[in-house]
Structures are given as C-alpha cells and as structure tokens.
SELUMNU-724113 format. One record per residue (C-alpha): residue in three letters; y, x, z. Coordinates in nm, 4 decimals. Layout:
N
resn_v_u_w
Ala_Y_X_Z
...
//
This chain:
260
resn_v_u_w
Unk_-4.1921_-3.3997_22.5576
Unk_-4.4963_-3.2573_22.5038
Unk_-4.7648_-3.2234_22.8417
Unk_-4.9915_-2.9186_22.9381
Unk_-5.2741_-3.1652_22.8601
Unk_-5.1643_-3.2055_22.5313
Unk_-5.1470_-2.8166_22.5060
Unk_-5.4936_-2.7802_22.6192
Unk_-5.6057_-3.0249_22.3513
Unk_-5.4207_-2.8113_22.0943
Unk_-5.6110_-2.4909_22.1812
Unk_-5.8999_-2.6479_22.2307
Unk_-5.8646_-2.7549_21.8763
Unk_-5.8105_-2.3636_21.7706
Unk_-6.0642_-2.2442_22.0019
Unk_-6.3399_-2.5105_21.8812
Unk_-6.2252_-2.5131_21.4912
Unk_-6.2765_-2.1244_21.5060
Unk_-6.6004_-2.1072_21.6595
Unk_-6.7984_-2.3424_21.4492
Unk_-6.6310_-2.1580_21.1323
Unk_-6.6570_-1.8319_21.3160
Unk_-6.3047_-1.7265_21.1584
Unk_-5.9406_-1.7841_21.1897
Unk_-5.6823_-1.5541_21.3777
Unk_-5.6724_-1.6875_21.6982
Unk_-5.4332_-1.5158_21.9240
Unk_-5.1788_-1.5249_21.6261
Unk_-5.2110_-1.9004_21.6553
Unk_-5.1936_-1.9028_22.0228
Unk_-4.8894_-1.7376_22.0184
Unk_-4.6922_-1.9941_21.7365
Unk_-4.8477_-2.2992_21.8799
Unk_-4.5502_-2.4246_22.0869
Unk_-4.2945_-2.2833_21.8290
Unk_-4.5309_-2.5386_21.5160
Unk_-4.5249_-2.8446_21.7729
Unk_-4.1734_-2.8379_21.8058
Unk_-4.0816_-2.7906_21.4711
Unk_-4.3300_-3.0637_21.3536
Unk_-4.2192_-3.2941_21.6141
Unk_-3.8354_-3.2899_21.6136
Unk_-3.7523_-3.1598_21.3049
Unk_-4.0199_-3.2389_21.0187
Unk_-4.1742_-3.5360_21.1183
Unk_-3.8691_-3.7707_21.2983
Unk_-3.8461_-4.0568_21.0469
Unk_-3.4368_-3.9909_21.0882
Unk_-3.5221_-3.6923_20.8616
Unk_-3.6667_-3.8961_20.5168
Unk_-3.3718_-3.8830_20.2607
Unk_-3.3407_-4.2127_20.0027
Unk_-3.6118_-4.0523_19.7802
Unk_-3.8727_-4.0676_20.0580
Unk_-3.8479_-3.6965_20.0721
Unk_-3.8112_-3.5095_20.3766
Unk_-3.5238_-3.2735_20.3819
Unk_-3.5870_-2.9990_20.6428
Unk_-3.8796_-2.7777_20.5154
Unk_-4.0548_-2.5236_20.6817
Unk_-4.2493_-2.2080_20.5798
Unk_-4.5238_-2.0730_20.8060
Unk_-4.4758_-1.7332_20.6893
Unk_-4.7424_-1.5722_20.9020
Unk_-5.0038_-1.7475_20.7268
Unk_-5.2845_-1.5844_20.9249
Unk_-5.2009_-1.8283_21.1903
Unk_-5.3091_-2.1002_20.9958
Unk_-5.5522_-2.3194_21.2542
Unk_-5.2502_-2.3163_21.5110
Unk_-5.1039_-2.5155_21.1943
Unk_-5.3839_-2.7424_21.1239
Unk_-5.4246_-2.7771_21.4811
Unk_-5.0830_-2.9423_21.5194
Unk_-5.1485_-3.1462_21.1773
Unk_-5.4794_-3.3001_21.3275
Unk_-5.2632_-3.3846_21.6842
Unk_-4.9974_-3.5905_21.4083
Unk_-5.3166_-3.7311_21.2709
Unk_-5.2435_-3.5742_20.9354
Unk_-5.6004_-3.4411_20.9237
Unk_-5.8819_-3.5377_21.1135
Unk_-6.0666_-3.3044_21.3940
Unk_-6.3848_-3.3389_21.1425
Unk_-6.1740_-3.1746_20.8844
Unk_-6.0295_-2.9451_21.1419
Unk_-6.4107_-2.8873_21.2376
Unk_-6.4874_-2.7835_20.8688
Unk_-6.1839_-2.4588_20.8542
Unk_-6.2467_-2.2363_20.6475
Unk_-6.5457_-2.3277_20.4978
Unk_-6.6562_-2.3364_20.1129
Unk_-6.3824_-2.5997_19.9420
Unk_-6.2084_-2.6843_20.2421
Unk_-5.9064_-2.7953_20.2258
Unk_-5.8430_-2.6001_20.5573
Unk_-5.8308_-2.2330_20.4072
Unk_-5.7773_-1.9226_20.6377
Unk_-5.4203_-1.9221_20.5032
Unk_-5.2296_-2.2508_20.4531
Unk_-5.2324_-2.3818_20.0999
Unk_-4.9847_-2.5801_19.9495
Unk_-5.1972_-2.7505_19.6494
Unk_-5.4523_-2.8782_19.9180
Unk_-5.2666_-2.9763_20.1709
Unk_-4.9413_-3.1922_20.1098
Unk_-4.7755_-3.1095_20.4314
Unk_-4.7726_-2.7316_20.3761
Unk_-4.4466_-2.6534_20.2024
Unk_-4.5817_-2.2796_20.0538
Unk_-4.8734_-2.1229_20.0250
Unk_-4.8579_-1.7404_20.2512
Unk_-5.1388_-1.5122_20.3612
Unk_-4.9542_-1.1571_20.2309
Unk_-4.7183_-1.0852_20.4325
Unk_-4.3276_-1.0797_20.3615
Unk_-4.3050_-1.3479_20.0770
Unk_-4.1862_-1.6315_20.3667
Unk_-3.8293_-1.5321_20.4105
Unk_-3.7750_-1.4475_20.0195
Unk_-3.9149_-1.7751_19.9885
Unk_-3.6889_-2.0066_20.2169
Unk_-3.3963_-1.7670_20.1019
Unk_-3.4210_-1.8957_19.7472
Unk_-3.4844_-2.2959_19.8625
Unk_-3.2139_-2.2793_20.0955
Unk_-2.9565_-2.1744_19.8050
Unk_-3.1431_-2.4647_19.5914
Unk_-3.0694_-2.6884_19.8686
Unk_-2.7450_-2.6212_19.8992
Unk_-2.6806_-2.6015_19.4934
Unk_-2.8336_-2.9464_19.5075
Unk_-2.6040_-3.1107_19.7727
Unk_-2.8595_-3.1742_19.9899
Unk_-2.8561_-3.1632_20.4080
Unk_-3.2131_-3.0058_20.4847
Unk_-3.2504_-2.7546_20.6732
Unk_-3.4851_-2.4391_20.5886
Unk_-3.6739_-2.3049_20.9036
Unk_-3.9426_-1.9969_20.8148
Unk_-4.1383_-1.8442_21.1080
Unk_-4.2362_-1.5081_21.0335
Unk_-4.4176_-1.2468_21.2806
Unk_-4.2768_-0.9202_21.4323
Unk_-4.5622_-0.7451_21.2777
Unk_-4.4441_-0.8925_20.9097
Unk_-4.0853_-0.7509_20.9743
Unk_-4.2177_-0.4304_20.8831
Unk_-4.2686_-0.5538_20.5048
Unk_-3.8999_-0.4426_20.3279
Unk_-3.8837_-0.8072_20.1702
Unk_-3.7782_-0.9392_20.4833
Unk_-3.5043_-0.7035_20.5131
Unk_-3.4167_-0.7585_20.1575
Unk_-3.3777_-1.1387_20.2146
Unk_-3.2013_-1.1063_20.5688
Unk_-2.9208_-0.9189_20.3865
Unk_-2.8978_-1.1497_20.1170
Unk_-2.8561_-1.5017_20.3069
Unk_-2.5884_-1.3759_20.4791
Unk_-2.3972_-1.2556_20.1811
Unk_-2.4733_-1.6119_20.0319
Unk_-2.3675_-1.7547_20.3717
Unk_-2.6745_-1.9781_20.3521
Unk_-2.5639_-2.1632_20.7088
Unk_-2.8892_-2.4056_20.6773
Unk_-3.1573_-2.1422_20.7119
Unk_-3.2988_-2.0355_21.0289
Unk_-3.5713_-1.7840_21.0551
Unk_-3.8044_-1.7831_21.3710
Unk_-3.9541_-1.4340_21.4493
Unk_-4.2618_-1.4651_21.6644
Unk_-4.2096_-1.1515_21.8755
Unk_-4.5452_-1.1448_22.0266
Unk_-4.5125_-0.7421_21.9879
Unk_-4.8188_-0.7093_21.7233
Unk_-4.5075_-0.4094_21.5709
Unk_-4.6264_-0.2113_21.8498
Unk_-4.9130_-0.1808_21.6864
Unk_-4.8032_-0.0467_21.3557
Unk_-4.4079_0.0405_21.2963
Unk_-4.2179_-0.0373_21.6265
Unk_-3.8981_-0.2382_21.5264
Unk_-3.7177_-0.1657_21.8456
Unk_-3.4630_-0.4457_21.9139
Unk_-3.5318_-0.7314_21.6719
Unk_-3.2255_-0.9112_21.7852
Unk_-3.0170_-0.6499_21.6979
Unk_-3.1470_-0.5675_21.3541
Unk_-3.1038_-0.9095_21.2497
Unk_-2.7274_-0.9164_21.4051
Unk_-2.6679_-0.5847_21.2133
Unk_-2.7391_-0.7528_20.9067
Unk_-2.5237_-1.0703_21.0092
Unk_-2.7191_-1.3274_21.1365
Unk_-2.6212_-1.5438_21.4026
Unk_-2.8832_-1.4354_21.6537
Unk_-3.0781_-1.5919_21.9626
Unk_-3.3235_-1.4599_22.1791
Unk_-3.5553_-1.7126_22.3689
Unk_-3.8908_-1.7774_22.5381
Unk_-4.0762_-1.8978_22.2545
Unk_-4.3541_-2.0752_22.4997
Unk_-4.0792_-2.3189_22.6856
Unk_-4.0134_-2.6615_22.4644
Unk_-3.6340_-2.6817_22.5727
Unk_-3.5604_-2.3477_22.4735
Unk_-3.7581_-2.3951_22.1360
Unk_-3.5855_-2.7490_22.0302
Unk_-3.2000_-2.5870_22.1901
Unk_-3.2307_-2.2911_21.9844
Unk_-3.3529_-2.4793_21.6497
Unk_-3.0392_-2.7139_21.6459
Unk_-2.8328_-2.4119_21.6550
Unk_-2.5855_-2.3717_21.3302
Unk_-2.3425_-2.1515_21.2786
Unk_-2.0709_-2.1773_21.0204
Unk_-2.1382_-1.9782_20.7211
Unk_-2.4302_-1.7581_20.9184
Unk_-2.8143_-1.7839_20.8798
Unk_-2.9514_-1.8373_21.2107
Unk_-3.2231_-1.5753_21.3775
Unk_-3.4513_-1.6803_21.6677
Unk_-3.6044_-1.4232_21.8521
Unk_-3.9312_-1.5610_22.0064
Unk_-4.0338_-1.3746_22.2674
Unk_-4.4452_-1.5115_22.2784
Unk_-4.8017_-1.3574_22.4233
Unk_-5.0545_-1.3135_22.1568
Unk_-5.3841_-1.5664_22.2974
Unk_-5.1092_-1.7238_22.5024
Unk_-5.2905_-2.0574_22.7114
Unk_-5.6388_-1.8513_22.7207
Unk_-5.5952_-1.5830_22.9873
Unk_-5.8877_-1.3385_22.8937
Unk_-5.7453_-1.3465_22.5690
Unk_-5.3892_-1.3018_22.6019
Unk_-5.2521_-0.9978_22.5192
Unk_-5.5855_-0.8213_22.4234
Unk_-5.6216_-0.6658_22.0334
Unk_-5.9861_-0.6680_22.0250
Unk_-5.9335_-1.0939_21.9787
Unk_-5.7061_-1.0514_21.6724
Unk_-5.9421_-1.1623_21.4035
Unk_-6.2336_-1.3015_21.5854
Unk_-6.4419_-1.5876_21.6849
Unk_-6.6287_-1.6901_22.0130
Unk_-6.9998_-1.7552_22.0117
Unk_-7.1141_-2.0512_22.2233
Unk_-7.0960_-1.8644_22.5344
Unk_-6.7462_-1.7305_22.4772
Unk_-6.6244_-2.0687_22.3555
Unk_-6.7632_-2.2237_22.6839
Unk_-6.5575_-1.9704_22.8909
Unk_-6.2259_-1.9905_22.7486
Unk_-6.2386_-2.3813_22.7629
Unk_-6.3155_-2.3527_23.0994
Unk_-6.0031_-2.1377_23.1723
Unk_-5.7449_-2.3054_22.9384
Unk_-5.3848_-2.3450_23.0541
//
C-alpha cells in the first residue's frame, strides 16, 4: 500500500514539474492522483496482467486529459519516465505535453485534451475486446465537469444496451459541474441509464482498489469519486483561482512546506 510519504513525493512531483514549466492543471491533478496510483499499481502494471503476446489487457483512458502531470507524475514514481523528463512538461517537443499523448508516450493508451471523447472511446475498445475474446478490462476516468459534454451520455446509454460488463468508468466528482451545468446526483444519472453504480471516497486506497474489482454481470460499472480539487495542498484545495496555474518560487516554497 501506498504511504503519505509516497503521496507527498507525488505532489511534489506536480507541484515542482508545474512550476519550472509554469503550466499544467494542478488541482485537477491533485484531485485524480490517488484514483491514477491505484489504477497503475493494481491493475495496469501487476505482471499477472501481460497476456501471451506481451500485451497488457486492462487499458485505461485518462479522459480528463487536463490532468495530465498527475499522470506523468505517477509514470516517473513507476520509473517509466524520469523526474528530468518530468522537469521538462510541457515544454517545446516534450514528450510530456499538457494533455497526454499517445504517439509520444507508449504507456498512454489515447490521446484526450477535448473533453467527452474518453467514454466514446473505451465504449468502442471494450466491444473490440470483447469481439476479440479477450479478458481486459476497460477503465476511463472522466471528470464531473466533462459529464456535461452529451457524448458521455451518448456512450453511457450505449454500453449498457451492449451489456459491455468489462468497462468501468471512474467519475472524478471533485464538483468542478458546480461551476458550469450542475449535474445533481451523478450516481443516479448513471443508474438511470443502467449502470451498476458505486459511490466512494476517491482519496482512500481501499475504497479505490474495492470499488475497481467490482463486476457486475452484463452491467458497465460507474464509480462515483467523491475528490477535493488541490487535494494534499491545503491553500489550494478547493479554491478556483488555482485551476490553470503555476506557482512562482515563493508559492512553490509554501505549498511544499504544507504538503499532506
């Protein structure tokens, strides 16, 4: 199980990346970073999950691409990227864009930034899975804020019509809707539309791992995160003014200071 130190080292990572590149979203990161660890950890990068080809069978699609350094964050603790590359985010042809890029990096499964194309997405690869015979599972993690694109809807009434039982979509509820289109109760919506639905706290590691081995016969599964936005920096949690920007030197020294 992951430790609070190696939490801290994580957001130092985001916090340190996005200073010296003076970009990246931050809070958005913040907010996904236990939800990417676990999924990398127990479910992407177990060896138990390599298929004869070499190929590993559960995919995942970071749909809310804008939380992209929470990803390479996690990649550089897996030592899939170094924290020199981490260092170099977002800068002229980096590998590390502001939104995760599939033909750069081989460990990114699609390539988001507009929001809405993740759950289309991982709708049509787990019916391809399944056509193909194969056991992966299909995890997307999309943002409350994104559920107000209608190609989200359009795909969570489709997998359960095509009972696509090895798809699960994570919804980081960190309540950015408030903000634009309030969804109301995000559990329900997605139960409306037949999903097999859980709601959890999407900062506690049990909770995370429980919920993600959840299947239900002949039901997608929908994961209702419930997360803070800057969540591990207290000054920033929870405040909009952080959503798209950086600390200077003085800022970055602060929030290191106070990191959970």
């Amino acid at each position: 199980m992951i430790t609070s130190r190696d939490m801290k080292e994580l957001r130092r990572l985001i916090l340190t990346s996005a200073s010296i590149s003076n970009e990246g979203h931050i809070p958005s990161a913040l907010s996904v970073l236990d939800l990417l660890y676990v999924i990398h950890k127990d479910f992407l990068f177990d060896e138990k999950k390599i298929d004869t080809k070499g190929l590993v069978q559960n995919r995942f699609i970071l749909s809310k691409g804008h939380a992209a350094i929470g990803l390479y964050a996690v990649l550089c603790l897996f030592g899939k990227i170094s924290e020199d590359e981490l260092n170099n985010f977002a800068k002229f042809e980096s590998r590390l864009g502001g939104h995760p890029d599939r033909n750069k990096l081989p460990d990114v499964e699609l390539s988001t930034g507009s929001l809405g194309h993740g759950l289309p997405q991982g709708t049509g690869l787990a019916m391809a899975l399944r056509l193909k015979k194969l056991s992966g599972h299909v995890f997307v993690l999309i943002g409350d804020g994104e559920a107000n694109e209608g190609t989200t809807w359009e795909s969570a009434l489709l997998a359960p019509n095509h009972k696509l039982e090895n798809l699960t979509c994570i919804i980081d509820n960190n309540l950015s809707s408030e903000r634009a289109v309030d969804m109301g109760n995000m559990a329900a919506k997605f139960t409306a539309f037949g999903w097999k639905t859980i709601e959890i706290d999407g900062h506690n590691h049990d909770e995370i791992k429980t919920a993600l081995r959840v299947r239900s016969s002949e039901k997608p599964v929908a994961i209702i995160a419930n997360t803070v936005k800057g969540f591990g920096v207290p000054s920033m949690e929870s405040k909009p003014e952080w959503h798209h920007r950086s600390p200077n030197a003085e800022e970055l020294a602060f929030f290191l200071g106070e990191l959970r």
